[in-house]
N, C-alpha and C positions, 0 to 999 in steps of 0.2 A: 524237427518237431518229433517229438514222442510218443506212444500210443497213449492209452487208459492210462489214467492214475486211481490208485484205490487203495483207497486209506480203511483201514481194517481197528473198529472201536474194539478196547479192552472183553475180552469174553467172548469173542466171537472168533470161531477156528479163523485158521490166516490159510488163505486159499493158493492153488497153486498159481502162480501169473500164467498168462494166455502172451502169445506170441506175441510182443514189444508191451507188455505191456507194466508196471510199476507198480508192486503192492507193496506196502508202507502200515505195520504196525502202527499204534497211536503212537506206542512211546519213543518210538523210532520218528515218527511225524514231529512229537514235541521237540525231538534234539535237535532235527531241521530250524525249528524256530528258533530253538536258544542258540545257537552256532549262528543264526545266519542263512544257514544254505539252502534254505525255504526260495529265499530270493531266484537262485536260479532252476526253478522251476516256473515261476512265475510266466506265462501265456504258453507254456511249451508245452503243453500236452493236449493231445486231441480231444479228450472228454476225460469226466474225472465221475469216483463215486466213493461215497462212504458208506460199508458195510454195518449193519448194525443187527442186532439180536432178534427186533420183532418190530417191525414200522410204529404199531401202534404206542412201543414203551419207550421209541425214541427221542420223544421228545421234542427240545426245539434248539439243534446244536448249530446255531446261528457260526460263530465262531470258524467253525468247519468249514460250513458250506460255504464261506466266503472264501477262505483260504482256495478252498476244492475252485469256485469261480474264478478266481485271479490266475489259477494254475492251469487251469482246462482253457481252449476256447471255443468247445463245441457244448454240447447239454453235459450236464452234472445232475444227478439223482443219489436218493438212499436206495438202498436194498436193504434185506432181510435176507434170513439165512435159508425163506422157503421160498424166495424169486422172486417176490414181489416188492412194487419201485412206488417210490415218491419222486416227483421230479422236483427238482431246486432250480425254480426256473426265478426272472427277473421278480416278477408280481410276489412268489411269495416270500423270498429273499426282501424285498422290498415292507413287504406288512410284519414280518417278523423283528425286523430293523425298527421300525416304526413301534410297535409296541415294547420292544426293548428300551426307546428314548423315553415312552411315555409313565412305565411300570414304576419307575423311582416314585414319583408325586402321587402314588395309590398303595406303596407300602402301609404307608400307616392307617390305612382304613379298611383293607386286608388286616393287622395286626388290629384294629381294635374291632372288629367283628368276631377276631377268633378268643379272644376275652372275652366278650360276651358270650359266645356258647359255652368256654369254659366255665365260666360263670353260675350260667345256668345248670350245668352237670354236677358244679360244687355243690350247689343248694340241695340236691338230692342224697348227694354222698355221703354214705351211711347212714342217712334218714331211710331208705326203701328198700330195705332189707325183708324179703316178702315172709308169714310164716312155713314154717317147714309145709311143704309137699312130696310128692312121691317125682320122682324123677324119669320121664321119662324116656325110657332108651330104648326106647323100637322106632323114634322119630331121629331122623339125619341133624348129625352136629353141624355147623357152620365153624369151619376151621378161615381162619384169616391171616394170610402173608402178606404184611404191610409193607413191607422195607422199600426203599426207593433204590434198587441197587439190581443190577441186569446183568444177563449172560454168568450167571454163578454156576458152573459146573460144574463143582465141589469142594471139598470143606465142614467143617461140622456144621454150620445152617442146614444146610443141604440133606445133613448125615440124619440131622436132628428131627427138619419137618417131614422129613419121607415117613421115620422111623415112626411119628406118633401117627401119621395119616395113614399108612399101612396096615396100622396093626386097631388104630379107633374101631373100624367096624368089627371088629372082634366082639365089643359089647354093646355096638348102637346101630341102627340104621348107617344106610350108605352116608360117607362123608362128602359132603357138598364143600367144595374149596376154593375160595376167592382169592386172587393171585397179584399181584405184580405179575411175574417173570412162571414161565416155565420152570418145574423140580424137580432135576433129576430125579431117577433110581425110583419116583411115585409109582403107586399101583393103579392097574387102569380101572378099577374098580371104583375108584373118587370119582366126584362130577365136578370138573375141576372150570374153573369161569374166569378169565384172563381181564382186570379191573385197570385200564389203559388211565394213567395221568395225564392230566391239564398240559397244554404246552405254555400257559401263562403264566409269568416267572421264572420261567424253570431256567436262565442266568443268574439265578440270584438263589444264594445256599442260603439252606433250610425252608424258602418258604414253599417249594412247590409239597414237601411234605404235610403242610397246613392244608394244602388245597387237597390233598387226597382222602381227608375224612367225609368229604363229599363225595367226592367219584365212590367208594365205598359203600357210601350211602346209599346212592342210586342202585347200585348193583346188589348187593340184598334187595331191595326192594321189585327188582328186576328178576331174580333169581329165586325166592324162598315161595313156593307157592301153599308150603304150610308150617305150621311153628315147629320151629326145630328143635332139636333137644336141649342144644345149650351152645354159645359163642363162645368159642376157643382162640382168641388171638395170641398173634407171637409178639413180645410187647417189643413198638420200633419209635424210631425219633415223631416228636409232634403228633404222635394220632391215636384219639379217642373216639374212632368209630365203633371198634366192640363195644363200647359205655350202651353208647345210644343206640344200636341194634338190637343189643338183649335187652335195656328196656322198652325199648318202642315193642318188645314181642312177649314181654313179661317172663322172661328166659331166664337162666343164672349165666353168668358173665365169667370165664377161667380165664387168666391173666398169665401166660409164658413168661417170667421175669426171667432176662438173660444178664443184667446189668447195668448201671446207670449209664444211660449216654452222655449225660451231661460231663460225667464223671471220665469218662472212657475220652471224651473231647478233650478235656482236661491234660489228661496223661498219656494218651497214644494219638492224638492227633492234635487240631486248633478245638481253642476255646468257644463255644459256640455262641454266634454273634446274638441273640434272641434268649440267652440262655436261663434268663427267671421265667419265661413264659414255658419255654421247655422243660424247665424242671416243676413248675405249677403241674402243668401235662401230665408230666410222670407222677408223681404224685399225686394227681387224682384217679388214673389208673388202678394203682397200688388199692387207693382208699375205697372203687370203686370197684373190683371185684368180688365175687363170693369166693373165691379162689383162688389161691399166687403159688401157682408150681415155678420151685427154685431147684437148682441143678445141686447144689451144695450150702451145708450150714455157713457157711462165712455169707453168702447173698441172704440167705435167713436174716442171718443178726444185723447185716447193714439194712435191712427194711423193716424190720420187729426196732430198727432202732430210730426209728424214722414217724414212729406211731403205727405202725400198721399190728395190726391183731393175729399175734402167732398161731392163733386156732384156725388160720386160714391159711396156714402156708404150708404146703405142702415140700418135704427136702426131698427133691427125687431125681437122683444121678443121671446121667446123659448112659445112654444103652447101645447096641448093637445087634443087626441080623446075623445070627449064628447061623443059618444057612449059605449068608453070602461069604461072610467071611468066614473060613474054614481050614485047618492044618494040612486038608489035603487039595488047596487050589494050587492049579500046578502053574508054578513062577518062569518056568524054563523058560520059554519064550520071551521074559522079559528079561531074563539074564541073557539070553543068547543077544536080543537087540542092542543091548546097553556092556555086549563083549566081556563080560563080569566073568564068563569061564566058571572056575571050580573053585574061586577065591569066596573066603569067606567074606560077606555082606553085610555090614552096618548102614540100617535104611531109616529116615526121615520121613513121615507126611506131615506136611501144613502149610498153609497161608502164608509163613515168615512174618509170621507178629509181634508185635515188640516182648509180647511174654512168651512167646515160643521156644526161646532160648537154643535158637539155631548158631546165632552166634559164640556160646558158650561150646556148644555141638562143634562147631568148625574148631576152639582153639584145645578141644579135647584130641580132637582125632590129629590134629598137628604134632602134637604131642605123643600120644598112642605112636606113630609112625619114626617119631623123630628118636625113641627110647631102643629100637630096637629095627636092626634094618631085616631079619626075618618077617617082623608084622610089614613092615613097611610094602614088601611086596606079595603078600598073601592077604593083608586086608584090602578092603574098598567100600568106598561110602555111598550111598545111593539118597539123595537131596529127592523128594517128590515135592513138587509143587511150587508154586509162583508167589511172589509180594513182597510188600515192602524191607523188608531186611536180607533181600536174598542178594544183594549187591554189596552189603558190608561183609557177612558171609561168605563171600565168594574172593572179597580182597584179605580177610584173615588167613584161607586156606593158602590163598597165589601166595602171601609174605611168610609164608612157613614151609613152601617148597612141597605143599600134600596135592594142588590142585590138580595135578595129573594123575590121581589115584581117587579122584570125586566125576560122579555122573551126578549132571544137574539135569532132572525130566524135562521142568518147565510145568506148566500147569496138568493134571494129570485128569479126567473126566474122572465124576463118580463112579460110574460102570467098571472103570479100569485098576481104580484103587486096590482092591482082593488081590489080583494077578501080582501088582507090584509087590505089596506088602510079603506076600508067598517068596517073591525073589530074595527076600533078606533072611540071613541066621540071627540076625540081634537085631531087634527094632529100639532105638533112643526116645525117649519124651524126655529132653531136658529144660522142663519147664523153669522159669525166674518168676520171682515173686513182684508184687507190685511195687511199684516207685515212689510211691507215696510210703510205704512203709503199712498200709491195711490190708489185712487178710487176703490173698489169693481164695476169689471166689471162684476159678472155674474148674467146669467139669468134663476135661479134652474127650471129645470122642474119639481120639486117634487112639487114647488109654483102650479103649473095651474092645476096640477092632485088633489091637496089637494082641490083646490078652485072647479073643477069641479065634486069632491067626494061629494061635500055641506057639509062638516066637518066643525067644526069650528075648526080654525087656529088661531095660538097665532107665531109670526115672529118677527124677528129682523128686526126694522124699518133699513134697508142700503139701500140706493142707489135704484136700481130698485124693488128689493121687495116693500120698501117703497112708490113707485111711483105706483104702478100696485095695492098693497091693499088699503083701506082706513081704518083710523083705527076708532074702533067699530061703521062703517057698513056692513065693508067685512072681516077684521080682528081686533085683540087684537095687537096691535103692542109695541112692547118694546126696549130697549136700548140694542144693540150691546154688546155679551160679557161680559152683567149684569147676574150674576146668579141670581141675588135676582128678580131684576124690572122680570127676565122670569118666576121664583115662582108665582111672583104675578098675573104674568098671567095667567099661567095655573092654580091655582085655583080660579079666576075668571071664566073662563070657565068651570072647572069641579063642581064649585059650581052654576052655571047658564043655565042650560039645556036650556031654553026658549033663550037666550041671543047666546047660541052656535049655537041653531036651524035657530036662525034669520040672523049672521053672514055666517053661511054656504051656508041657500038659496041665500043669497046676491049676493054672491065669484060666488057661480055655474051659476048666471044669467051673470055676470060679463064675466065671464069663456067660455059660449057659444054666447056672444054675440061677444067679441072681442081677444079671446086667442086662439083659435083652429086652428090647424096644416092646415086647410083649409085659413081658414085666411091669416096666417102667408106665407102657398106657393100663396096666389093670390097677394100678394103686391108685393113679388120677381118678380112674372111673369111682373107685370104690372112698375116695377121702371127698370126692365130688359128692356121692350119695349120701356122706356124714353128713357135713357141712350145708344141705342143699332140706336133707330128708330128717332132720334134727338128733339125728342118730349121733352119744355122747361121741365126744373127740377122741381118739386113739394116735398115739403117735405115731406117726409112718412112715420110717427111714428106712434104710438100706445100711445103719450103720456106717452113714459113710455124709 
C-alpha cells in the first residue's frame, strides 16, 4: 500500500510530495483515466486529498472525490491553499450523489425562473434611463468579478481587473470588490469580499453561472452599507447582477465588454448548450448599461451593430503599470534559472489561446534557426505561460529539430511576469486574426507591458496592435499568421541590437505617456460623468 494521494486542481501551486507520498497534477490524473492506469491505484493508497484554490469556490467536484474514495482507503478531504479541510466523508459523498441524480428533472424550472427575471430587466431596458445628475465620487464604486473560473494567477483578466481597481480610487471613494476568486497583483487599499457559489448544479455547464446572480445579490446586500457611486462589472457568461444592483440603488450601471461569449463558444471552444438564453443575457447587458467600456473599435462596431447606442461606448485600450514593468527590472535571475547565459532571448507571455499565435511563434523560430546555424546557437526562446495550445506548440518546435533551444516556464504568477519579460531582448505578439474572418477585437495586454518593458517587439500588424505600434519606430511589424514575414523579423531585431534598443525606448515613451492603467481608469471616470452628468458627447479614444 501507498502513502497519501493528492491530486492537485488546475491553478493551484503543486506541492512538494511528503515522504511516500503521490502528488498528481489534474491533467496528469486525467491521463490516468483515459489510459486506464487509474485502475491500479484503486484501494492502494492510505488516504487521499484534493487540493483546491479556496474550500468555499470549490464547488461540488463529485467526480473527484469519488475516484479520491475508490483510491484511498482511509479518510479523503479537500484542502485549500491556506490549510483548511473539508472532509469527503460517506454522508456527504452520499447527498451530493443524490442531488446529482435528482438535478436533471429541475433544469427546466431553474431555466424558466431565469426568463422570468430576464424578462422583467427587459421590460425596464432603456426605459429607466434617469435624468442627468451630478455623479457622485467621494462615495466607493462596487467593482464586480463575476467569472466562474479559479486559481487564475495571471494573464490579461488578471493584468486588466487589478489595473482598473488600483488605480479607481484615484477619482472615487475606496473601491469595494465582490469577487469569485482572489486578484492577484490588487492593491490592499480595495475592500475586497469573496462571493462563494452554489454547489447545486455545478455538474452541469453553464448553469451554476445562472445561479450566481443570486449569490451576488445577497452579497451587495450584505456588503454596501451606503450607495455607492456607480456598479462597475466585468461583463461574464449568464449574469446580470450589475442590472439589478445599480438599479435596486438608483446608481449608473458601467458594463466591461470583453467579448461575446457566445461567440468565443463558438470559435475557441463548444457551442453553448443554453445558448439563446445566454446571448438574450448579453444583450440586455449591453442594452442595460449607462456605459460599455470596449477595449478596441472592432468590439465597438460588433455591439453599435447589435443596436446598442454608440454614445455610450466607450473605446478604451487595455493599459499597463509603468512602475511595475520597467526597462530597468533586472531579468538575471531569470536567465540565470532558465541557463539562457548571454544568448540573445526571444520571449512569449500568454495563456496559448487559439488567437495567440504561439503556434505561428514556434514555426517562426524553427525557421529563424534552421536559415542560419550562427542564430541557431546564439538565439533562445523563452515560452511564458501555460494552456491550451502549448502542446501543438511544443510538437511544431520537437518536428523542426529547435526544441532544445526553447524554455517552456509553465504557468508564470503575475508578481513574476516583470522579472521574466526583463530576461528577454525581443518580446513577439504574434497575434492571428479570427476564424470567422471578423475583426480581431482584442486588446493584448502583453502589447503595453512589452512596450513598457522598452524590449524591442516584433507583432502581427492586426487591427489594434497595429494601430497602437508604429512600425520601425515603436515596433517591427509583420503579416498575420506569416511564419516566414515573423522570421524575418525576429532576426532583424536579434541581428540589430542598436535598432531593438531604439524601438523599445520608443514603445516605453509611448507606453507611459498614453497606455497606463491610470489613464485608461481617468477616461472611464470622465465619459462616465458625460454620459451620467448630461455633459455633450466627446469622443474618447486613444486613437487606437
Amino acid at each position: 500500500m501507498s502513502g497519501r494521494l493528492t491530486i492537485v486542481r488546475p491553478g493551484v501551486p503543486i506541492p512538494s510530495a511528503a515522504a511516500g507520498e503521490t502528488v498528481v497534477p489534474f491533467d496528469e490524473f486525467a491521463a490516468w483515466v483515459r489510459s486506464g492506469a487509474v485502475l491500479a491505484h484503486v484501494g492502494r493508497h492510505v488516504e487521499g486529498r484534493l487540493l483546491v484554490h479556496r474550500i468555499e469556490t470549490a464547488g461540488r467536484p463529485l467526480p473527484l472525490a469519488l475516484a479520491l474514495r475508490a483510491m484511498s482507503r482511509g479518510s479523503v478531504r479537500l484542502e485549500d491553499r491556506r490549510g483548511r479541510t473539508r472532509a469527503l466523508d460517506v454522508g456527504l459523498l452520499a447527498r451530493w450523489t443524490a442531488q446529482l441524480a435528482t438535478e436533471p428533472f429541475r433544469v427546466p424550472a431553474l431555466l424558466r425562473r431565469v426568463e422570468r427575471e430576464v424578462a422583467a430587466i427587459e421590460a425596464g431596458a432603456g426605459h429607466d434611463r434617469r435624468p442627468p445628475v451630478p455623479l457622485d465620487l467621494s462615495a466607493s464604486p462596487l467593482y464586480l468579478r463575476t467569472d466562474l473560473s479559479f486559481g487564475v494567477r495571471a494573464g490579461g483578466s488578471v493584468a486588466h481587473i487589478a489595473g482598473v481597481v488600483n488605480e479607481l480610487d484615484a477619482f472615487t471613494g475606496p473601491v469595494v470588490v465582490l469577487t469569485t476568486d482572489d486578484i492577484p497583483t490588487l492593491t490592499r487599499r480595495a475592500q475586497v469580499h469573496h462571493v462563494a457559489p452554489r454547489e447545486a448544479f455545478w455538474n452541469f455547464r453553464e448553469l451554476p453561472a445562472f445561479l450566481l446572480n443570486d449569490a451576488f445579490d445577497a452579497a451587495a446586500n450584505a456588503v454596501l452599507t451606503a450607495k455607492p457611486a456607480f456598479v462597475y462589472q466585468r461583463y461574464s457568461l449568464n449574469n446580470y447582477a450589475g442590472i439589478r444592483i445599480a438599479r435596486r440603488r438608483g446608481v449608473p450601471f458601467v458594463l466591461e465588454y470583453n467579448g461575446s461569449e457566445t461567440w468565443m463558444g463558438r470559435h475557441w471552444g463548444r457551442a453553448l448548450k443554453h445558448e439563446a438564453l445566454s446571448r438574450r443575457i448579453e444583450q440586455l447587458d449591453l442594452a442595460s448599461a449607462d456605459l460599455i467600456v470596449v477595449v478596441s473599435r472592432a468590439m465597438r462596431g460588433e455591439i453599435v451593430d447589435r443596436g446598442i447606442d454608440p454614445a455610450r461606448v466607450l473605446v478604451n485600450p487595455n493599459g499597463v503599470d509603468p512602475d511595475r514593468y520597467r526597462p530597468d527590472v533586472d531579468g538575471r535571475a531569470v536567465r540565470a534559472r532558465y541557463a539562457l547565459g548571454d544568448r540573445t532571448v526571444v520571449g512569449f507571455i500568454g495563456t496559448f489561446g487559439p488567437w495567440h499565435g504561439a503556434e505561428v511563434l514556434a514555426r517562426a523560430f524553427v525557421e529563424l534557426r534552421g536559415g542560419d546555424a550562427r542564430l541557431a546557437d546564439r538565439v533562445r526562446l523563452l515560452m511564458i505561460g501555460d494552456g491550451a495550445r502549448l502542446a501543438e506548440t511544443r510538437r511544431i518546435l520537437a518536428d523542426g529539430g529547435a526544441l532544445d533551444a526553447v524554455v517552456f516556464t509553465g504557468l508564470v504568477p503575475q508578481e513574476e511576469g516583470p522579472a521574466h519579460l526583463a530576461a528577454c531582448d525581443v518580446l513577439a505578439s504574434p497575434h492571428v486574426g479570427n476564424p470567422d474572418g471578423t475583426p480581431f477585437f482584442g486588446s493584448p495586454t502583453k502589447l503595453f507591458e512589452y512596450m513598457a518593458t522598452g524590449r524591442g517587439i516584433v507583432a502581427s500588424d492586426l487591427e489594434q496592435i497595429g494601430e497602437v505600434l508604429d512600425h520601425g519606430r515603436t515596433a517591427w511589424l509583420v503579416e498575420p499568421g506569416d511564419a516566414h514575414a515573423l522570421s524575418a523579423g525576429l532576426r532583424r531585431l536579434v541581428e540589430d541590437e542598436p535598432l531593438r534598443a531604439a524601438l523599445g525606448a520608443a514603445a516605453r515613451q509611448d507606453a507611459v505617456a498614453r497606455y497606463t492603467w491610470r489613464a485608461h481608469t481617468r477616461r472611464t471616470i470622465e465619459r462616465l460623468r458625460e454620459v451620467v452628468e448630461g455633459v455633450p458627447h466627446r469622443a474618447q479614444t486613444v486613437d487606437a
